[in-house]
C-alpha positions in Angstrom: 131.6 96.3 152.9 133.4 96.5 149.4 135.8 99.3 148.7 136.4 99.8 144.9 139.2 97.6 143.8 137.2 94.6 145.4 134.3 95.5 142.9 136.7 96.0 140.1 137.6 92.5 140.5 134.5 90.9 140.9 133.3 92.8 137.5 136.2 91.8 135.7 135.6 88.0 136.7 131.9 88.3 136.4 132.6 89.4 132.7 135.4 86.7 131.9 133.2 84.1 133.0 130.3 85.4 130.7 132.3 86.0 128.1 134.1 83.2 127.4 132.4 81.4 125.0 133.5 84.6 122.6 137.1 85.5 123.8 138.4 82.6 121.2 136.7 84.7 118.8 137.5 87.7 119.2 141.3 87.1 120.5 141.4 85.3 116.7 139.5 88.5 114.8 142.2 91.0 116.6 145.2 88.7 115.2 143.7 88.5 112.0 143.2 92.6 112.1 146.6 93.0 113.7 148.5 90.6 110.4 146.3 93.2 108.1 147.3 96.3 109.5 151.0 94.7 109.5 150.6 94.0 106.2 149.6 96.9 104.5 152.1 99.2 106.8 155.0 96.7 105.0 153.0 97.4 101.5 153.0 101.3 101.7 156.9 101.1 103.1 157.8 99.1 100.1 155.4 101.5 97.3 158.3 103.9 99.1 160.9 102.1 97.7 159.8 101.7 93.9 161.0 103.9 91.2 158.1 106.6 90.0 158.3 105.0 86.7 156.7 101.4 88.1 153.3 103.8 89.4 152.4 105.8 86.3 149.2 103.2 85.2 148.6 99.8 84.2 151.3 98.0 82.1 150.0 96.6 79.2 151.1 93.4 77.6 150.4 92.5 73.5 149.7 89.2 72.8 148.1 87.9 69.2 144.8 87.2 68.2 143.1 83.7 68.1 141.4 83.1 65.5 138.9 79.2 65.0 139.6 77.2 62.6 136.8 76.8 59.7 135.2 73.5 60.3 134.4 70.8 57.6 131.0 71.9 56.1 132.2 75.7 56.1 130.8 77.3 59.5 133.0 78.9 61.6 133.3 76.3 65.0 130.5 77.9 66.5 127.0 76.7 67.3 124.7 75.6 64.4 122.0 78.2 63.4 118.9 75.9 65.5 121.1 76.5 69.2 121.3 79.7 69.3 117.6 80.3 69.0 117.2 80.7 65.1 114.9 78.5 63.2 116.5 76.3 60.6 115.0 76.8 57.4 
């Protein structure tokens, strides 16, 4: 009869065979998983690196205001009084 490595083999080809249409698949998920985890080791390595100042919040950058020019019969540029939902009278 079969001893156990025989069986072994036969289940391992019986799977391959069955699960070929997905090995594609999955062979491209763990690569994709693999380039992630890479990824995010090199970020934490580098966060490492930075000076303590760079990680104490959110940088915030001042810009001016913008304000709309008035248009020709007085209103501000925005839409007339009958498009945003108020009667003209």
């Amino acid at each position: 009869m079969f001893g156990l490595s025989e069986l072994a083999i036969i289940l391992i080809v019986v799977i391959a065979v069955l699960a070929a249409r997905k090995l594609p698949e999955l062979t491209r998920s763990a690569g994709k998983s693999a380039r992630i985890l890479k990824a995010e080791a090199r970020e934490m390595k580098d966060g490492e690196r930075e000076p303590e100042r760079d990680r104490e919040g959110p940088r915030v950058i001042r810009g001016e205001a913008v304000r709309r020019e008035a248009t020709a019969d007085g209103g501000d540029g925005g839409p007339a009084a009958g498009e945003r939902g108020v009667p003209r009278g």
